[in-house]
Wavefront OBJ file of the C-alpha trace (Angstrom):
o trace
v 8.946 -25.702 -7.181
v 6.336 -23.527 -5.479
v 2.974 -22.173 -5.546
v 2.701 -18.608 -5.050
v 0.277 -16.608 -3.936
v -0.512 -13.245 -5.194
v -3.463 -12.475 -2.846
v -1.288 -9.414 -1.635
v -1.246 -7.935 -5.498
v -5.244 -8.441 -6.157
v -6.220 -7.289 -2.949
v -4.202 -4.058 -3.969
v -5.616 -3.924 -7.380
v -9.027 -3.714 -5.840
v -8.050 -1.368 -3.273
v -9.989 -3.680 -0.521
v -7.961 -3.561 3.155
v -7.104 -7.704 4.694
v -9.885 -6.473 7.088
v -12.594 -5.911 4.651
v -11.864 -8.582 2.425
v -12.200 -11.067 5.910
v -15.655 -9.522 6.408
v -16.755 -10.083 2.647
v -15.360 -13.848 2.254
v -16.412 -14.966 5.701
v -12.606 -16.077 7.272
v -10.466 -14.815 9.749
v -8.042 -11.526 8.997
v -5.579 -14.430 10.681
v -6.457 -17.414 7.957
v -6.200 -14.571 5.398
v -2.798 -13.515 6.453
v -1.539 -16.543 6.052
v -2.620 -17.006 3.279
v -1.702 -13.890 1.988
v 1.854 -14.119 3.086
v 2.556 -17.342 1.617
v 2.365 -19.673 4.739
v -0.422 -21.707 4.005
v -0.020 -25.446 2.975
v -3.838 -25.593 1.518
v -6.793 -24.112 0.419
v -10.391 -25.422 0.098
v -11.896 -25.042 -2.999
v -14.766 -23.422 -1.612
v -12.486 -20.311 0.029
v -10.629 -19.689 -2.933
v -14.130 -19.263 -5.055
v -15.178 -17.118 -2.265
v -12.093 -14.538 -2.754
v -12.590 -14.730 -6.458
v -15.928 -13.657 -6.122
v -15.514 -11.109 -4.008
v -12.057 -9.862 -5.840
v -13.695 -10.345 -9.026
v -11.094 -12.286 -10.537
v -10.086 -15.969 -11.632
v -7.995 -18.258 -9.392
v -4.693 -18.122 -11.664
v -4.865 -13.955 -10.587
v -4.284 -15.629 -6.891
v -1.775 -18.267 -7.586
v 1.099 -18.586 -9.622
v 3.547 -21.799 -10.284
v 7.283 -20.862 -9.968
v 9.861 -23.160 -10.305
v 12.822 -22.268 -8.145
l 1 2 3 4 5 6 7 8 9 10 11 12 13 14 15 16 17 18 19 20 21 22 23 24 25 26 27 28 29 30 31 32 33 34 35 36 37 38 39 40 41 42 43 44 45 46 47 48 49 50 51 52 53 54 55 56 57 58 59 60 61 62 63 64 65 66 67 68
């Protein structure tokens, strides 16, 4: 079982570049990558409100369950 994360598909939806989206949320293009590319182990809370605001969107648009 995994948690995936769609940040890759949203981002695209909005037409917002990993650089501008760093500059909006307040992390590094680096922290964002990972996250984007389905590396990270975590994510605060606080982050993941921050790219839904600035996305416009609700959390489950980010991540997704999958059961191998």
């Amino acid at each position: 079982m995994a948690i995936v994360v769609n940040l890759d598909v949203m981002m695209a939806k909005r037409k917002m570049s990993l650089t501008k989206l760093s500059e909006e949320v307040g992390i590094t293009k680096a922290n964002l990558s990972i996250l984007k590319n389905n590396k990270a182990k975590a994510i605060r809370f606080s982050t993941l409100e921050a790219i839904c605001k600035v996305l416009d969107c609700q959390p489950g648009d980010i991540l997704e369950y999958s059961d191998d």
